[in-house]
N, C-alpha and C positions, 0 to 999 in steps of 0.2 A: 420764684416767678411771681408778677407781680402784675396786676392788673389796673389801670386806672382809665375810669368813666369821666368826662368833660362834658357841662350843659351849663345851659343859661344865657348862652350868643344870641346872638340877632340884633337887629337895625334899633339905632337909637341915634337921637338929635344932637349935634355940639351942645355941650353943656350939659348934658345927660346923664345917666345912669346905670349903668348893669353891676350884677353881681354873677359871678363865674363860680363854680363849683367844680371840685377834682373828686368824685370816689376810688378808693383804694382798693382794693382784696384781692387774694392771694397770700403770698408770704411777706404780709405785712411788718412784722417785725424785722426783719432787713432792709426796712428804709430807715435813710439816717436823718432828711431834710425832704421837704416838698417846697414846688414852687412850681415856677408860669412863666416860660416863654411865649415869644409872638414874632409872627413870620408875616408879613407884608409880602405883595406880589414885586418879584425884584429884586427885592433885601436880605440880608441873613436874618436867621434866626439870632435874637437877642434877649438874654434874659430880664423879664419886668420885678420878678421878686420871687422871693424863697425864703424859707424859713425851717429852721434846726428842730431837731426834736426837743433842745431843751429852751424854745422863744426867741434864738438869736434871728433877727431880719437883716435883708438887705431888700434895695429897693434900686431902680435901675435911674438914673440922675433924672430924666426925662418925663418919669410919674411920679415921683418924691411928691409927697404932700396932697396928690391924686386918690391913687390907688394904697388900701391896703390888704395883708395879707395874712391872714387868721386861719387856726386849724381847731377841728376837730377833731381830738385824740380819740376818743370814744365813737364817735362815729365813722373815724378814719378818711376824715375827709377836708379838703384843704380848700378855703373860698380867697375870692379875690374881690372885693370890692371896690371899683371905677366910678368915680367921680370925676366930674367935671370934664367930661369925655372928648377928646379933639377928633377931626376929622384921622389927625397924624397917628393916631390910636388905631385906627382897622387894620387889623389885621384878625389871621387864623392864629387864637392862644391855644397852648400845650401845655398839659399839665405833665408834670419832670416831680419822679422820685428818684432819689439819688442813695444808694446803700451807703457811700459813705465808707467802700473801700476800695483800695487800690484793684484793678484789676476785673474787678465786677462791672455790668454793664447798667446805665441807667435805664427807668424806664420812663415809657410816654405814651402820652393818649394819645385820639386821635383829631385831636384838636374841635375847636367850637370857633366857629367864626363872627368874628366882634365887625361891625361898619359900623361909623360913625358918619352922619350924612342926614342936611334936612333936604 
């Protein structure tokens, strides 16, 4: 069982800035990877970035070069830094641990809600 806390959303201007946070706890060591989806009113959920326990990333074509996606091992906690912020960005982000095996379920917060909007 696996717990993760989301903060840091709220209103910011194109061009902008936020930094997102996932905390972890529970049975932390069964996660394999964290990362940050975001769900638009509409749209599916789409993954923006994730990252392995041992540094491997991905990043979703759309924020490449935007946003990155850095962990705290020690603190057990997974940050997302946005830059350069678009309107196309609002959405509700979800912070995703992923155990990393077959058959086990991931887990998710309960999301933080990003708007971009001057």
């Amino acid at each position: 069982q696996v717990q993760l806390v989301e903060s840091g959303g709220g209103l910011v201007q194109p061009g902008g800035s936020l930094r997102l946070s996932c905390a972890a706890s529970g049975n932390i060591f069964s996660i394999n990877a964290m990362g940050w989806h975001r769900q638009a009113p509409g749209k599916q959920r789409e993954l923006v970035a994730a990252k392995t326990n041992s540094g491997l990333t991905t990043y979703a074509d759309s924020v490449k070069g935007r946003f990155t996606i850095s962990r705290d091992n020690a603190k057990n906690t997974v940050y997302l830094q946005m830059n350069s912020l678009k309107p196309e960005d609002t959405a509700v982000y979800y912070c995703n641990a992923d155990p990393g095996v077959p058959g086990r379920p991931h887990y998710w917060g309960k999301g933080t809600l990003v708007t971009v909007s001057s």
